[in-house]
C-alpha positions in Angstrom: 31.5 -17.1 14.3 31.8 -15.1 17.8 33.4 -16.8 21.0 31.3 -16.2 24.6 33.1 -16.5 27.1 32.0 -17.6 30.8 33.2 -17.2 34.7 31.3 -19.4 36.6 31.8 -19.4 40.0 33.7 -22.2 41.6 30.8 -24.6 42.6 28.9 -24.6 39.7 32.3 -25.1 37.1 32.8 -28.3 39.2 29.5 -29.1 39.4 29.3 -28.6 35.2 32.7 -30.7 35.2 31.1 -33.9 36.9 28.3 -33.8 34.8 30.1 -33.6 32.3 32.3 -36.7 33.1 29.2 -38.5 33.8 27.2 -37.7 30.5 24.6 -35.1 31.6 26.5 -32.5 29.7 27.4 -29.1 29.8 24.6 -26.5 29.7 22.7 -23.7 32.1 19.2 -23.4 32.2 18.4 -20.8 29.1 21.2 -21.8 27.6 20.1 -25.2 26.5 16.8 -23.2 24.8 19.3 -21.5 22.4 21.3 -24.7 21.2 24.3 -23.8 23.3 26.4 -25.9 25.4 29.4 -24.7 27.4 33.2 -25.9 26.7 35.7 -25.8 28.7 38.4 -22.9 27.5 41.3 -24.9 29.8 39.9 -28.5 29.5 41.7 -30.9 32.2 43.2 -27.6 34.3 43.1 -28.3 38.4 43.4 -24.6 39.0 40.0 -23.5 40.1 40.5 -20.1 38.8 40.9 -21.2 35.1 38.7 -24.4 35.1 36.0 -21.9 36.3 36.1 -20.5 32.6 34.1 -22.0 29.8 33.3 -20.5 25.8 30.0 -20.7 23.9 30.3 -20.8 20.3 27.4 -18.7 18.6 27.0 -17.9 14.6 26.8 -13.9 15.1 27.2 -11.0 17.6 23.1 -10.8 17.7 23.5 -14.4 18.8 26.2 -13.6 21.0 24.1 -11.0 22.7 21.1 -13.3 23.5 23.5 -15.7 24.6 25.1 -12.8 27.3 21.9 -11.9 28.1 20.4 -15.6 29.4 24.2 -16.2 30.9 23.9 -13.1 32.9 20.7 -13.6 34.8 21.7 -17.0 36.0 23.2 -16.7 39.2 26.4 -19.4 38.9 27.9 -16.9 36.5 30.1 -13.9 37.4 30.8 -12.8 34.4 30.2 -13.3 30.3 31.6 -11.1 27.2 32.5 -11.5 24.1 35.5 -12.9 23.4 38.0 -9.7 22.0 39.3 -10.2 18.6 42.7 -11.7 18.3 43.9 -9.5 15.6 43.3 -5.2 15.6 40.8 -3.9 14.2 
């Protein structure tokens, strides 16, 4: 299992929050396509500069990739990686 992580910017992390709260969900356009929904890395957090980051959860790196690659052309996002490993190599 690989980790995605996401930056959205600051308008579209609240934006994805309040639908969230309301039961729309939390997904981009492209995303949705691939199965993937967006979670929160610091669920609950008021600081805009960590509630702007969300993960992905995908089943391999070539999943991972595809992932990066929709994430990256939508414009909300600033920035989306793959989550380093927390143990060396």
């Amino acid at each position: 299992m690989e980790t995605v992580v996401v930056q959205l910017n600051h308008e579209a992390a609240t934006e994805l929050v309040r639908r969230e709260a309301t039961g729309s969900g939390r997904t981009l356009p492209g995303l949705e396509q691939l199965g993937r929904s967006l979670e929160p890395m610091h669920p609950g957090e008021s600081d805009p500069a960590l509630a702007s980051y969300f993960t992905v959860e995908v089943p391999d790196a070539a999943a991972a990739d595809r992932a990066i690659a929709v994430l990256r052309e939508h414009e909300a996002v600033e920035a989306a990686y793959v989550k380093p490993s927390e143990e060396p190599p």
